[in-house]
N, C-alpha and C positions, 0 to 999 in steps of 0.2 A: 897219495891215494886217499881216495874217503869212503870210510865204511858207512851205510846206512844200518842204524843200531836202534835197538831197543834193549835197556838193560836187563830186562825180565824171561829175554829172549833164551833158550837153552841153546836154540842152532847157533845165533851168535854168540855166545859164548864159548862154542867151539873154537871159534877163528879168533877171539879175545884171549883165551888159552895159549893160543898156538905162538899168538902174535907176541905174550908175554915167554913164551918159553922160548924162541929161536929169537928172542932182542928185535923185533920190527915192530912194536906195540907207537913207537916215536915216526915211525914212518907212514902213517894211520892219520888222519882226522874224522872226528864221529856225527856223523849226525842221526841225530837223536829221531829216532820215527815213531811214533801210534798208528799202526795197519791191524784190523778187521778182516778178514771174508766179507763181510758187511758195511764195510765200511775204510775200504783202500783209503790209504793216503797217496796226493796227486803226486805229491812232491817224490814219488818212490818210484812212477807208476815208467818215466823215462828209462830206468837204469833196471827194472823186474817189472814185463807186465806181468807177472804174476802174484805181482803187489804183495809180497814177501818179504821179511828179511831173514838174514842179512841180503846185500846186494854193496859190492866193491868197486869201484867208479877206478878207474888204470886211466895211467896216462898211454900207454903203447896200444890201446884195445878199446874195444867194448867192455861197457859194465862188467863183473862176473856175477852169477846168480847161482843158490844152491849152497848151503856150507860145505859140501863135500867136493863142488867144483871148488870155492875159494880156498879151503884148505888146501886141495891138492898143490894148487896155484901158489900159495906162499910157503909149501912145503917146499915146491920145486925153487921158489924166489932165492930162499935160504940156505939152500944145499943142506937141508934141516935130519934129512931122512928118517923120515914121520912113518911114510910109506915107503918102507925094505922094498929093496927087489929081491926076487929068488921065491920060492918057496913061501917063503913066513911072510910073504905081501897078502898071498891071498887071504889069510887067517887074519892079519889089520885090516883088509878090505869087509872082511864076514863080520868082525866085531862091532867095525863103525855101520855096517848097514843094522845089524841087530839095534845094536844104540839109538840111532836114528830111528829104527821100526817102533822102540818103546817109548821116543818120545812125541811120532805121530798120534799115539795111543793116548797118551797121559793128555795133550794136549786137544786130543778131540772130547776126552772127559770136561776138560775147563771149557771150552765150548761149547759144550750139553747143557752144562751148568747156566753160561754166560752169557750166551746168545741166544740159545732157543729158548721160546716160550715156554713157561712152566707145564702151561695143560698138552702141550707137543713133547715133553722128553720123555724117552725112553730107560729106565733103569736098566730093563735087559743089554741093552746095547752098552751103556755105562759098563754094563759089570763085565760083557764081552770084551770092550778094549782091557780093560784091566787084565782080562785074564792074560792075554799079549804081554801085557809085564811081568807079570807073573808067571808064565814059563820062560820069560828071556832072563829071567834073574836069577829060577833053576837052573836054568842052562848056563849062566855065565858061572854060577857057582862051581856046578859038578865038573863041568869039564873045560873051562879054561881059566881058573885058579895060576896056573904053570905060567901061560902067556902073562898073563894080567900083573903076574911080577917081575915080568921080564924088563928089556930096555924099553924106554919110553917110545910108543909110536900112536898114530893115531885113533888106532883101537881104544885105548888106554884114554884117552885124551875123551872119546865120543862117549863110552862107559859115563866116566866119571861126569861129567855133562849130564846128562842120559839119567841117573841117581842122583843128582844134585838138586835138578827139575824134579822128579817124584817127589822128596824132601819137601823138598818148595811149598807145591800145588796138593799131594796127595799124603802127608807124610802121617795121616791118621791111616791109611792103609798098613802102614810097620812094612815092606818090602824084605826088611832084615830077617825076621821069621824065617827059620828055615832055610838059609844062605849065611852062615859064621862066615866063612872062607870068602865072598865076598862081601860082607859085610864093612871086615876088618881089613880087607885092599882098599875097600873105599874112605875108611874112615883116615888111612894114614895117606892114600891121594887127596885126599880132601883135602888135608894139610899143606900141599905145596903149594909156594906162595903164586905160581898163575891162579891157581883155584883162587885163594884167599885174596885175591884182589879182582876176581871178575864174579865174586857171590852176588845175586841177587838182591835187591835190598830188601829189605825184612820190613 
């Protein structure tokens, strides 16, 4: 299989997580992509027109597109169960869409910044996305603390992604304010060595 990557990527480092926690990280080859809104790369444009990453190129299929199709997809490759069935699936389905909803946010901030024209940006609009992280960080705090130390699924997995990207791109905002309880889940997920081998480079 060949993942199309960018290292700085938060969605793909979902699937770089995933791939180092269920042992398929060797079954993977990476190519390396630069894509814009602005400025697609062609070389992506076959396998995502929506000139995206990640995007996972299969021998059995069509491309996948979407971290939450590829994950699902090498969840199932692995018999990994990332995503429970029963009950507790929909609660890993609610966390990674939360996850995913905060780092559409965080990453439309570095957009603001990075693509639009200075005399065009908006700070209200900056400080709206934010706010979007800012209740999904209260929320992850107050009321799914419980899950979040549970067995590893991929709630867990999109989170710690999801805060690692903030860190990253926004970590003058302090997200931790006001969140102990997640704070200190993410500091000791942070630790595990998928993480610590798909960090962003500094």
């Amino acid at each position: 299989m060949k993942l199309s990557y960018s290292p700085t990527s938060p969605y793909v480092r979902k699937v770089m997580v995933l791939l180092h926690e269920t042992g398929q990280i060797e079954d993977v080859s990476l190519e390396n992509i630069s894509t814009t809104p602005l400025a697609p790369d062609a070389a992506l444009l076959p396998n995502n027109p929506l000139a995206k990453v990640p995007a996972l190129v299969r021998d059995e299929g069509p491309a996948l597109y979407d971290s939450r199709v590829i994950c699902a997809y090498l969840d199932n490759r692995a018999s990994a169960g990332l995503y429970p069935q029963g009950a507790s699936r929909w609660d890993t389905l609610t966390l990674e869409a939360t996850a995913d909803g905060m780092l559409d946010a965080a990453l439309a901030m570095v957009y603001e910044g990075k693509l639009r024209p200075e005399d065009k940006r908006m700070p209200e609009w900056v400080e709206g996305q934010w706010g979007k992280v800012e209740r999904a960080c209260k929320t992850l705090n107050n009321q799914w603390a419980a899950h979040l130390a549970g067995p590893l699924d991929m709630g867990q997995i999109a989170v710690g992604c999801a805060l690692g990207y903030i860190d990253f791109r926004h970590g003058a905002r302090n997200w931790r304010a006001g969140n102990p309880d997640l704070a200190a889940w993410f500091d000791a997920f942070d630790s595990r060595p998928a993480m610590m081998h798909t960090a962003p480079p500094q």
